[in-house]
N, C-alpha and C positions, 0 to 999 in steps of 0.2 A: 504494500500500500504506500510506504515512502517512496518505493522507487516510482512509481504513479506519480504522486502528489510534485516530484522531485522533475520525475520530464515537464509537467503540466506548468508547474515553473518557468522551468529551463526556455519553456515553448513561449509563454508572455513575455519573459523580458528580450525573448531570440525576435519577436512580433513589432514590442513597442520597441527595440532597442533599432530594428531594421526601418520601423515608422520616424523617426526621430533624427537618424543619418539622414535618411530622406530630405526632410525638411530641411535640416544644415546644410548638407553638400547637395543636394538635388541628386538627379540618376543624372547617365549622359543621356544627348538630347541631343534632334537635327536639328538645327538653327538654321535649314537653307532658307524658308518662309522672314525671318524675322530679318536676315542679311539682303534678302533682295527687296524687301519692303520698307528700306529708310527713309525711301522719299514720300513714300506714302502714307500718311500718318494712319489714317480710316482701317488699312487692312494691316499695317503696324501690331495695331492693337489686337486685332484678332490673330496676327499669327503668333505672339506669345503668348496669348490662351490656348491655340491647339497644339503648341511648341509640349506647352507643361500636362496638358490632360489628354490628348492623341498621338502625339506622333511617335512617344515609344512602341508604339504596336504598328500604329498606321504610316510608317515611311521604309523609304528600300533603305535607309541608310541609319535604322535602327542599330544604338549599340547595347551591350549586354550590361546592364545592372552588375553590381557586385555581385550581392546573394543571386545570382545565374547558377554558382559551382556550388551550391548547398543540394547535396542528393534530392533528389524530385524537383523541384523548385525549378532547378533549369527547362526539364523537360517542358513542364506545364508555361512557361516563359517563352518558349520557342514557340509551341502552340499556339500561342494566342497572338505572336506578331505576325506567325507564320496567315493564320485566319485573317490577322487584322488586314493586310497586304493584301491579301487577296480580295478582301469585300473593298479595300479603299487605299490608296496610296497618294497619302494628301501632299507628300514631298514633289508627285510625279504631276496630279491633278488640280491640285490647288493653289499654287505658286504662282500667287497672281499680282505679285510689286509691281508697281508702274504702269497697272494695266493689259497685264497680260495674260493672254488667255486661258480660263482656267477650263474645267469639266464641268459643263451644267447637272451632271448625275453626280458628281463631286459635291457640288452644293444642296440638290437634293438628300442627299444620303446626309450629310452634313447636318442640313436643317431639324432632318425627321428625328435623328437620333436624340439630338440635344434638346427639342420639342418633348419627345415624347420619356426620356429620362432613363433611357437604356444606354447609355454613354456618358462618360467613361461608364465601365462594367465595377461589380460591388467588389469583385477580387479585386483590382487594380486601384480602388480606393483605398479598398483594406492598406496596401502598405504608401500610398502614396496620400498622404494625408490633404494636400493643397492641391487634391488634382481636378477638384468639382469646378466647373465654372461659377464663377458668382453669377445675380439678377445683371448687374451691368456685362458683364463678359459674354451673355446669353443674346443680347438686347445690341448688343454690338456687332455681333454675329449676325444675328441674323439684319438687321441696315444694310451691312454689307453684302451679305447673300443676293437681298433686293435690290440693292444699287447695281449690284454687277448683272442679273440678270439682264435690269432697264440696257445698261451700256452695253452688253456683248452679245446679248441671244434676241433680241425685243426690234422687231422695226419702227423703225421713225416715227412720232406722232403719236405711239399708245402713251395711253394712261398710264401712268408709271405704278397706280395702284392693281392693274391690270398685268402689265408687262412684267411687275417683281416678284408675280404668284409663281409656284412651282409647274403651273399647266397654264396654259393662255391662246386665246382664240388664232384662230388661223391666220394668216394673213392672204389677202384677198389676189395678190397680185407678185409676183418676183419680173422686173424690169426684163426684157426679152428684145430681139431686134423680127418685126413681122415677115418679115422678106425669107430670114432664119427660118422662123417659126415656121412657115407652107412649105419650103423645101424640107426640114426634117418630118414633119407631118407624112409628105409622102415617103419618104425613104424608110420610117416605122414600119407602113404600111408592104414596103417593097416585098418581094420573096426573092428579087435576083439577089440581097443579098445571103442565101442560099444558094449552097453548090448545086441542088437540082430544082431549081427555083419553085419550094415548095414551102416554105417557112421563111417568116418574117415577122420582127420583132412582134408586133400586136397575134402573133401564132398565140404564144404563152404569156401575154401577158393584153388581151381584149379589152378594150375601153368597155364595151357593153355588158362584162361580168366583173365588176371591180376591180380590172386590173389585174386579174388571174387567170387562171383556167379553169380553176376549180380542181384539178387531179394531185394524188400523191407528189407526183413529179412531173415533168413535163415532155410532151413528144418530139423528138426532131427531126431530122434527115433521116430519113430509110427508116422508118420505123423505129429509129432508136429513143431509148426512153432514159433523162436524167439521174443523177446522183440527189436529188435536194428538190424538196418544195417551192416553186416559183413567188418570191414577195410582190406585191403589187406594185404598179408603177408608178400610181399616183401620190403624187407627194412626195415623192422618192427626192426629187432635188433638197427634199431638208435633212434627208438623213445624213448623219458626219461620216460615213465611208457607205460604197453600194457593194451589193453583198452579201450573202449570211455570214461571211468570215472575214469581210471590209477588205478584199484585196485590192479591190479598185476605190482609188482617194475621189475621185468625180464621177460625174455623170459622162461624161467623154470616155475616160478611162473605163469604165462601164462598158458604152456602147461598142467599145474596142473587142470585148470577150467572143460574145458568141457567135458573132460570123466565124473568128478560128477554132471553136470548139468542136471536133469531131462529131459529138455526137448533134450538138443542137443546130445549127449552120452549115459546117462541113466546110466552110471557103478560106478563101485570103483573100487582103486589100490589092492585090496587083489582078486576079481574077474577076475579083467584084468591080474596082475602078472600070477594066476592058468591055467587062457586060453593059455599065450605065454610059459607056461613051458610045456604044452604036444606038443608042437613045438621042439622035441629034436634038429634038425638041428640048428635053430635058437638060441636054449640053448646054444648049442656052439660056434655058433657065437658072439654069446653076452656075453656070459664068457669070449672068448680071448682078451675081449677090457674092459669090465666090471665086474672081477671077481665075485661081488659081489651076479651079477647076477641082473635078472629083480625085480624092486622097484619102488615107486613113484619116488625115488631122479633120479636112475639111467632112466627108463625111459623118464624123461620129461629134464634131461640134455642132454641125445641123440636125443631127436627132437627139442631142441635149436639152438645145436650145428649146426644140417643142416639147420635151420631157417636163421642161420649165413652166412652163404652161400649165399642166395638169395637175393644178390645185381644185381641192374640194374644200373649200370654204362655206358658212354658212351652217354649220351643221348645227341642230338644236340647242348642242351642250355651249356652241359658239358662242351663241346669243343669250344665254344663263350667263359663262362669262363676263359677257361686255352688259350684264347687269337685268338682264328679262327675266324675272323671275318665273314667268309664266311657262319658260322656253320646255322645259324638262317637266317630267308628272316627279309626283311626289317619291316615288319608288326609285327614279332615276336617282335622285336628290342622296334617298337612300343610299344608294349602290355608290354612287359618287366619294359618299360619306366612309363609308367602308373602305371603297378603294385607296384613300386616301390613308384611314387610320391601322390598315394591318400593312401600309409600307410599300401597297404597290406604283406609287407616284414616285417612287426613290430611283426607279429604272427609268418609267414612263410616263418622259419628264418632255416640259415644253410643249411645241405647236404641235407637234404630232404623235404626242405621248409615247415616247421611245426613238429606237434609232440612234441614238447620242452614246452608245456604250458598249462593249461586250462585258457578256458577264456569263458564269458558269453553269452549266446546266445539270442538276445533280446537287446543288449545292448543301443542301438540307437530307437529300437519301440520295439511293445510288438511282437513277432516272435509266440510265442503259441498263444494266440491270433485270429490272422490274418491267424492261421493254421484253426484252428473253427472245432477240436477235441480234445476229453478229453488231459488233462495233465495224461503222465504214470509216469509209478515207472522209465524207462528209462531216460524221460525228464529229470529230476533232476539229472544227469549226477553225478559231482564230490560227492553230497551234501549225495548221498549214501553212499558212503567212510567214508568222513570223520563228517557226520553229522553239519556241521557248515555254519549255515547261510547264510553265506556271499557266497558258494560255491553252491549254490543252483542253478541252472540250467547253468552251467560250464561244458564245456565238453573239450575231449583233443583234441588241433587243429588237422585238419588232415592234413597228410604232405600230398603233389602237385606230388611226384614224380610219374609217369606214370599215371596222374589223365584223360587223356583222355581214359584208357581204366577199367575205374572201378565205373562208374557209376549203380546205379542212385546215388545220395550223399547225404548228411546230414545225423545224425545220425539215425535221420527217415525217412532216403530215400523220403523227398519232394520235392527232386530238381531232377528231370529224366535226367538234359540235364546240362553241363558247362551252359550255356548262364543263365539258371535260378540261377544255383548257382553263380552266379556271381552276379546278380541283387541283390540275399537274402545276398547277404554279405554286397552289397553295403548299399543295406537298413537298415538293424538289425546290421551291424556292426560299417559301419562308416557311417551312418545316412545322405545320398547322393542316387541321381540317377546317376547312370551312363547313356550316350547319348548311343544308339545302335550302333553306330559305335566302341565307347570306349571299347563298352566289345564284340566285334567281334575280337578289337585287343587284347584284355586282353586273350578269349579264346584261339585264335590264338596261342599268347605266350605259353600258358597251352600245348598248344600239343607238343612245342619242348621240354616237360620232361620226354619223355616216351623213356626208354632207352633199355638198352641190355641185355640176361640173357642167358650164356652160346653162347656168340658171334653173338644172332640174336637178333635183331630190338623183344620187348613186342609186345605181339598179343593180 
């Protein structure tokens, strides 16, 4: 019983004595945030509050506390920077002195935590005693969260009380050149750029079914059938990489893929150019705007340009936004409400509620797994890109806007139905059931984002 009484001891003054160093000497700590932001007073202050209560977990250049080499201690230390890294790397994301661009899912995940008081975590207070933000360090935070929204993600002219929200209405219009626009129009439409002129971009992704096909995956040349679920094409200009695994940085860099893709096109730019130049008519259409004439560059910046174009603004949830309270039923309001409070706004963030991030899929349970078919070259989402570890089956969120009409979803189409993708989010993302009523209201919500294209209601 003394030998008890004697560890039980040993264990408080090993607790308070490691609480206490703490406070004296502090742990080490990334100071990149606080060094790039001396000009900046506003984000100054916030980055040595997440200097002192985040970034021992949440930066890549996290160093080891003392007590790291006390038996177990380490292990469970690693873990948790290892976790923290992975859900957020504020060193990489958030480094935002002088103006500089940060991660709008950066700032979401940021917001929700500190909002909702699951950050810092209760182990990590335990020995870090001055690690809570104060009311002022909270209130500062988030100013700035909405200031940077307004400046870096918000077009010109919104309300800033609008603009600095974590979701905000569409915007109506992305600046285009017309002349552009009708030449890539028709080139979408083309199939010579298809080796057997059979396919052509609107194949797999039709205006007239939101932007999909509606199939698993999609068909190409000779009957051959894709690796990956087709995303819709609408709206696509606001996503921050195109892609389920963001290989292409633009919409050019996009349009560049699938003519060379075996299975989807089956051509090349020197085969495609030869077909559209014994199109004299079209030569000369395409000279008066593109002297240069038909190229890899000029071709796939003229079916950008009209990719630019295909916003669907206006959607119900739009005008609830910009303040109609009438815009959504009561249920949506709901579902809205929820959406927001179990953290799914932290991904599917902004004008088109996603797109701004990869993130893991699996996070919460094993998702492959519990599929109980092979792992493809698809699954591994980002890890194809960039080859690096830690981005191994990451894929790029998919944004929400008109999600009720472009089903089946996942990026391997497992979920046929909202209801199911909703459940697989709940599960594999944030590691929760939702009750069936919950995500009756959640989908509910989901359908007031299906918006307008060319003055009519998405079909």
């Amino acid at each position: 019983m003394k030998k008890l009484v004697m560890l039980v001891a040993l264990g408080i003054v090993a607790y308070v004595g490691m609480g206490i160093v703490n406070i004296i000497f502090g742990t080490p700590k990334d100071t990149a945030l606080s060094r790039n932001a001396v000009d900046d007073p506003g984000f100054h202050k916030v980055a040595l509050a997440l200097e002192r209560s985040c970034m021992n977990c949440h930066s890549s250049e996290t160093k080891m506390p003392f007590y790291a080499a006390i038996p177990g201690a380490g292990h469970i230390i690693r873990y948790d920077i290892e976790m923290g890294r992975e859900y957020l790397d504020i060193t990489a994301e958030m480094n935002g002195g002088g103006g500089a661009k940060v991660s709008e899912v950066a700032l979401a995940k940021t917001e929700w935590v500190v909002q909702n008081g699951t950050m810092p975590p209760i182990q990590y207070l335990a020995l870090h005693w001055d690690g809570a933000l104060s009311s002022k360090e909270k209130q500062n935070l988030y100013n700035w969260i909405a200031k940077t929204r307004v400046a870096q993600f918000s077009p010109k002219g919104m309300d800033p009380a609008i603009a600095g929200a974590v979701v905000r209405p569409l915007r109506q219009v992305i600046p285009t050149d017309p002349a552009k626009v009708a030449l890539g129009e028709r080139l979408y439409h083309d199939k010579r750029l298809s080796a057997d002129n059979t396919v052509s971009c609107a194949t797999c992704h039709p205006l007239d079914k939101g932007g999909v096909d509606g199939t698993p995956t999609s068909k190409g040349i000779r009957d051959q059938w894709g690796p990956i679920n087709a995303p819709t094409v609408y709206n696509a200009a606001l996503n921050f990489a195109q892609f389920w695994n963001g290989r292409a940085a633009t919409l050019e860099d996009q349009a560049d893929g699938p003519p060379n893709d075996p299975k989807e096109m089956g051509s090349n730019w020197p085969e495609i150019v030869e077909k559209l130049n014994q199109d004299q008519e079209f030569v000369d259409q395409f000279t008066r705007v593109y002297p240069a004439g038909f190229s890899k560059e000029t071709i796939t910046h003229a079916i950008a340009e009209y990719e630019r174009t295909l916003l669907t603004p206006n959607a119900p949830f739009d005008r609830y936004l910009a303040g109609d309270e009438n815009a959504i039923t009561a249920d949506q309001k709901a579902g809205w409400q929820l959406f927001t409070k179990l953290g799914c706004s932290m991904c599917h963030v902004g004008e088109i509620l996603g797109g701004q991030s990869y993130e893991m899929l699996g996070r919460k349970a094993d998702y492959f797994k519990d599929r109980g078919t092979p792992i493809t070259e698809a699954d591994l989402g980002r890890y194809n890109v960039t080859k690096d570890e830690t981005e191994r089956y990451h894929q790029k969120v998919p944004m929400l806007r008109n999600i009720a009409q472009t089903a089946p979803y996942m990026h391997d189409a497992t979920a046929p139905d909202l209801k199911i993708a909703v459940d697989f989010m709940a599960k594999y993302e944030l590691g929760i059931t939702i009750k069936p009523k919950d995500n009756e209201l959640i989908v509910t919500f989901l359908n007031s984002l299906t918006g307008e294209f060319q003055g009519k209601p998405l079909q």
